[in-house]
N, C-alpha and C positions, 0 to 999 in steps of 0.2 A: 646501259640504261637500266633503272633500279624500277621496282615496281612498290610504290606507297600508297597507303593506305594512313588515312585520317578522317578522325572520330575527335568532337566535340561533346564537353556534357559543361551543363552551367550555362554560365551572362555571355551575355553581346559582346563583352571583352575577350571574352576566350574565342570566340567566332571570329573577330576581328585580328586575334594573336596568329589561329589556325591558318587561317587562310592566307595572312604574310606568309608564314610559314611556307606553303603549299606553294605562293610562286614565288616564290624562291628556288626552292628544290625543282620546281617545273623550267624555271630560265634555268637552270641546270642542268637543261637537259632527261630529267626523271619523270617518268608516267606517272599520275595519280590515279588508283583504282578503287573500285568501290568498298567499304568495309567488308565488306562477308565475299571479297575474292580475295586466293591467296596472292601474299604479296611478299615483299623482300624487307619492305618497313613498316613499321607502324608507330604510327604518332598518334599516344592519348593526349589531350587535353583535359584535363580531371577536375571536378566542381569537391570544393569538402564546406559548402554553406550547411547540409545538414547530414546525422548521421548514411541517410538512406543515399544521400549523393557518395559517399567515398565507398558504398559498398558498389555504388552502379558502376564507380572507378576501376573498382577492382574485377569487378564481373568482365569488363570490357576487356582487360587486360588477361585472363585466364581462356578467354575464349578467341583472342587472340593467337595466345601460345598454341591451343588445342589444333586449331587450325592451320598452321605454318610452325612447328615447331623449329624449325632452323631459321625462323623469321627473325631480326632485332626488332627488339620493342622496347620506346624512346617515349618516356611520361613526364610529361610537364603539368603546371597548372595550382591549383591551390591546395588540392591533396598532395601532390610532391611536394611543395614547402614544408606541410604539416606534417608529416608521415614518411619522412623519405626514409628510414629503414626499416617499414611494414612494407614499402612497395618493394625495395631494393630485395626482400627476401622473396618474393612471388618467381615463383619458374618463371626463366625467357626474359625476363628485364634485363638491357643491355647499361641503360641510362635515365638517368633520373633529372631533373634541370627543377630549381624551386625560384620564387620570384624573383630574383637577383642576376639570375643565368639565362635570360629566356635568348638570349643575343646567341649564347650557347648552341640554341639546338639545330640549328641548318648547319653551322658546322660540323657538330657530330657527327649530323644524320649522313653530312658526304663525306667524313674519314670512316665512317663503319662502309658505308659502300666501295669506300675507295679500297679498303684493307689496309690502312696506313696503321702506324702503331698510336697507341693512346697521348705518347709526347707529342705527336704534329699536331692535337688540339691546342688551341689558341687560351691563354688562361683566362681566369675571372674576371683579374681586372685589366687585362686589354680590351675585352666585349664588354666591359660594361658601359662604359662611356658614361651618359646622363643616365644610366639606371632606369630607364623606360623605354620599351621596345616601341616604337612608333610601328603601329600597325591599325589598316584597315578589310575591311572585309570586302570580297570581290563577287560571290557568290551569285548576287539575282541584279539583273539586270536595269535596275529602276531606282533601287537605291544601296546606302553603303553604308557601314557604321563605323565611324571614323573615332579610333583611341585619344584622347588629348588630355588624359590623366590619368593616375593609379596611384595606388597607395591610401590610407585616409590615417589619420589624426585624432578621431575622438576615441573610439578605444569603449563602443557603449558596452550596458554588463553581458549583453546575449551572444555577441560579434567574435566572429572569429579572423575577420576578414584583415584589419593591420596586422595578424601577426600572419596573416597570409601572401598577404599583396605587398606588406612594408609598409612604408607612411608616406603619406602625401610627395607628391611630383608629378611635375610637369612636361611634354615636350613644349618647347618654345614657338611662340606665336607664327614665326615664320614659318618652322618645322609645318604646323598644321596647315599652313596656307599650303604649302608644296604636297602635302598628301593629298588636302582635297583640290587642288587643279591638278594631280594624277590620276584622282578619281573621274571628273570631271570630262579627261582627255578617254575616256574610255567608255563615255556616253550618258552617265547615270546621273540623274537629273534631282538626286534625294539627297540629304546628307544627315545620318543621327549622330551626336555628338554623345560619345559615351565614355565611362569613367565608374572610377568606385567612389567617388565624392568630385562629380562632374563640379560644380559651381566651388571649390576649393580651387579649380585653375589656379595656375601666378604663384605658387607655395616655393615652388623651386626655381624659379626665375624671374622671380620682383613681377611679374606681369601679371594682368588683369585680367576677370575671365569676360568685364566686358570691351576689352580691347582684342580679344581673341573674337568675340560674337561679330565686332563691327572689321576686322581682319577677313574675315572667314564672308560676309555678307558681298564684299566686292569678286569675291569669284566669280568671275566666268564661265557659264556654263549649267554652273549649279542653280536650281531654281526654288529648291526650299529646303530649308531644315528645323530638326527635332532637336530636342535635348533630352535625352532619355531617362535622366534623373538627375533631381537638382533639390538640395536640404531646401528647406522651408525656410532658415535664416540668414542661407546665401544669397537666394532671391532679392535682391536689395528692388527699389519703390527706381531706382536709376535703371535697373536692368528693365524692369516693367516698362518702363517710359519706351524706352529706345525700343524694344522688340515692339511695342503697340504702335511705334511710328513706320506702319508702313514698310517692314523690312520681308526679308524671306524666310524669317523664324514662324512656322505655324501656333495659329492657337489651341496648340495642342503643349500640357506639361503633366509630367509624371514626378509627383511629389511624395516622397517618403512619409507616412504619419505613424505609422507603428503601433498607436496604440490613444486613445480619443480622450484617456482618463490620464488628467496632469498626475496624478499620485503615480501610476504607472511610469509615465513618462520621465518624472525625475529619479524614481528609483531606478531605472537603467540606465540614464545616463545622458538622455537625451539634451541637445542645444536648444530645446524650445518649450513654449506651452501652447495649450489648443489657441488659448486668445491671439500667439503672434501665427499661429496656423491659420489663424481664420479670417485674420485682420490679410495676409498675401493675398489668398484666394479673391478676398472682399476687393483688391486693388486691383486684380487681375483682370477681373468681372469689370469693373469700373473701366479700366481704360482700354482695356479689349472687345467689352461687346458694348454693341450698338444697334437701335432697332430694326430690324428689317436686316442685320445682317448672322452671318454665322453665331451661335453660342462657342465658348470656348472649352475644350475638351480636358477633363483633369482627372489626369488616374491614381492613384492613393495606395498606398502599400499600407498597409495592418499586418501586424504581427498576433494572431489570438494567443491565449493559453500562456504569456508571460510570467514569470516567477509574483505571485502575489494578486492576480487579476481575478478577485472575486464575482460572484454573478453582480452586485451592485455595479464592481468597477468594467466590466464588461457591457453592461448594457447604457454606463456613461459612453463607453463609444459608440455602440450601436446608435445613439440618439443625438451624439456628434456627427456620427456623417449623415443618417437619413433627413435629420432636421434644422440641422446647422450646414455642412459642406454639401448636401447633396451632390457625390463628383459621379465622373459619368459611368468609372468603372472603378471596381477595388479588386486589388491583387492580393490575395488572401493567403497568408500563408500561416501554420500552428510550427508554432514554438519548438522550436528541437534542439536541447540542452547538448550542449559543445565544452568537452573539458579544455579547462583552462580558462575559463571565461570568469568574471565573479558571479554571473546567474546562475551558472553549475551547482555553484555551492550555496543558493539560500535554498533557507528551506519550506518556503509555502510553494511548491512545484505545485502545478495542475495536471488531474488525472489526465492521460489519452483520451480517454474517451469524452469528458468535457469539452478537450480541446477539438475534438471533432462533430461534437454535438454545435459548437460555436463557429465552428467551418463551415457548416451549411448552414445556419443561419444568415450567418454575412453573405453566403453564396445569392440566397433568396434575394437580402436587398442588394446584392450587385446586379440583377439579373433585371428587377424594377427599376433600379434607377440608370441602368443602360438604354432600357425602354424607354422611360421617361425626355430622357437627354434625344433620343430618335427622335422623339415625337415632337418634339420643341423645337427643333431645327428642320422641320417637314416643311416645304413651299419654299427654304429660304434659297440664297443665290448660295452655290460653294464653287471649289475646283478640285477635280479627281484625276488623281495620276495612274494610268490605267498600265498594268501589271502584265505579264507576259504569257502567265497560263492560261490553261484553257480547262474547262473542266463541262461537261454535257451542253456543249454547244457556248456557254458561258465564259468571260470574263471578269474581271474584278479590280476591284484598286478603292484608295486609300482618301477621302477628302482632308483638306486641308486641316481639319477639328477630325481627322480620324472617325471617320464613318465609313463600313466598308459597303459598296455599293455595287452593282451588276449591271451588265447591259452583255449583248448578243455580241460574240466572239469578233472582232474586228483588225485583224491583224495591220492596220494602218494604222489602228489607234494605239499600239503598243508604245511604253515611253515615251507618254504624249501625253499633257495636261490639259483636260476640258472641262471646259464651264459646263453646271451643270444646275440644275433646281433639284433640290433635295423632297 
């Protein structure tokens, strides 16, 4: 029996890659230990969305070695696609797996423990099969992030992520029915639907992503789900309908916007402008709230500091979300220039320190209009899925519009859904 260790940096896919990963090698028989004990393996899962993520890659991996140096150390993830002979050069890397190979790495991990030679690995294209590892996360007890896409297709100027992930694919509708009733069989009553371009579903096998949503709705067991991110132009006015009829999809959505100013937005590449941004949001609002019931929860990604975002065009976003989208949170992240990309190479780049002077500006109205969105759904009716920890006498969990809420530590009420007044 092998003693491993894994470590996660980056998205909900990597989370949901890892932890396949983890049982696997565990019905195999192998102990999983904590990072900072020594161990026999270790498995990086590696983020390279911006420069400061593949140094975090690397740091993870050097103090790896430092710590077990007769340890193997086995790096997957989106800095291994991009950089696999900067990592393959780092002391104590045994193996490297990039998006194409991920089927790969439990087989390694058990010929490096077995001592077999390097030919009893299984090759490329025997594992690859459909080229997506079907994988969910097992971790916390209440919910699960359930993989049902990878790859993406647009290719915008800042992105690094197709030449990371590859291009668009799918596993097929059934595949995800059978993750989540395994999910399901193991008691977790959540389900987030994740992906590097979730609402592209069906690319790689004619199928729909809203024949997956209504697939996926008949499970047993399962009593709600997320979509963790879905384009603004994939959202079709069909998919609104169907999830506002009463289904187990929350009104809760996490919408990509990037940037508030169309001039931005077509210079990098984006599929949309604010008007078809605004007109979703507008339908969303429309056939999902209702008076006297929950407001509907909508988290917004902005990218600040874009190649060419002057304070004019900057504060067109600013005044697109606080005045126009008002959503309830924004994920705020500055600009981090990725070779290879075409944004690398224009040349109106924004200082660092701009771009961080405009980070905490949007931080401010994120923090208001979080507030505001509380306040607005204060007295209404919701349902709260009540979480496992405990923390000074206290519990916590999630409403159905993603409000996090407390009440006094009740260990019956764990993985248990209650009505409650906001």
């Amino acid at each position: 029996m092998a003693k491993i260790a894994f470590t996660t940096l980056g998205c909900k896919l990597n989370y949901a890659e890892t932890s396949t990963y983890e049982r696997a090698l565990l019905s195999a028989g192998h102990e999983a230990v904590a990072w900072n004990e020594a161990a026999d393996v270790y498995l990086i899962n590696t983020c390279a969305v911006t420069t400061h993520a593949e140094q975090k890659s690397r740091g993870f991996i050097r103090r790896a070695h430092k710590k077990a140096p007769g340890a193997a150390i086995v790096v997957t993830g989106c800095y291994a696609e991009l950089k696999r002979q900067e990592i393959l050069a780092i002391e104590g890397v045994s193996a490297v797996f990039g998006a194409k190979e991920k089927s790969l790495v439990v087989p390694e991990i058990l010929r490096i423990i077995s001592g077999k030679s390097d030919s009893e690995v299984p090759s490329a294209d025997a594992a690859l099969g459909s080229e997506i590892l079907p994988a969910y996360s097992s971790g916390e007890r209440t919910r699960s992030f359930l993989k049902v896409q990878d790859g993406c297709d647009n290719f915008c100027a800042y992105c690094t992520v197709p030449f990371a992930r590859g291009r668009s694919r799918n596993i097929p509708v059934c595949e995800a029915v059978k993750q989540a009733e395994a999910i399901a069989a193991q008691g977790i009553k959540e389900i987030v639907l994740t992906g590097v371009n979730t609402g592209d579903f069906g690319r790689s096998t004619g199928e729909s992503f809203l024949s997956l949503l209504k697939a996926l709705n008949d499970v047993e067991g399962i009593e709600r789900y997320r979509i963790s991110s879905i384009e603004p132009n994939l959202i079709t006015e069909e998919i609104i309908d169907w999830i506002a009829s009463l289904t187990k999809f929350q009104p809760h959505f996490h919408i990509p916007l990037q940037s508030g100013s169309d001039t931005i937005l077509k210079k990098v590449g984006r599929r949309y402008d604010t008007s078809l941004f605004a007109s979703r949001i507008d339908y969303i609002r429309q056939k999902m709230e209702q008076p006297g019931k929950a407001k509907v929860f909508f988290g917004i990604d902005v990218i600040v500091g874009l190649p060419g975002e002057t304070e004019e065009l900057f504060r067109e976003t600013y005044s697109f979300l606080a005045d126009r989208i008002k959503p309830s949170f924004i994920h705020i992240f500055p600009y981090s220039r990725r070779p290879g990309t075409r944004a690398d190479k224009m040349a109106d780049q924004v200082q660092d320190s701009i771009k961080t002077e405009r980070v905490g500006i949007l931080e401010g109205l994120c923090a208001k209009l979080h507030d505001d969105f509380v306040a607005a759904n204060k007295g209404l009716p919701e349902k709260v899925l009540w979480e496992s920890s405990e923390k000074d006498g206290m519990m916590s969990g999630y409403t159905g519009n993603y409000i996090r809420v407390e009440a006094p530590f009740d260990p019956s009420k764990v993985n248990t859904i209650e009505d409650i007044i906001l």
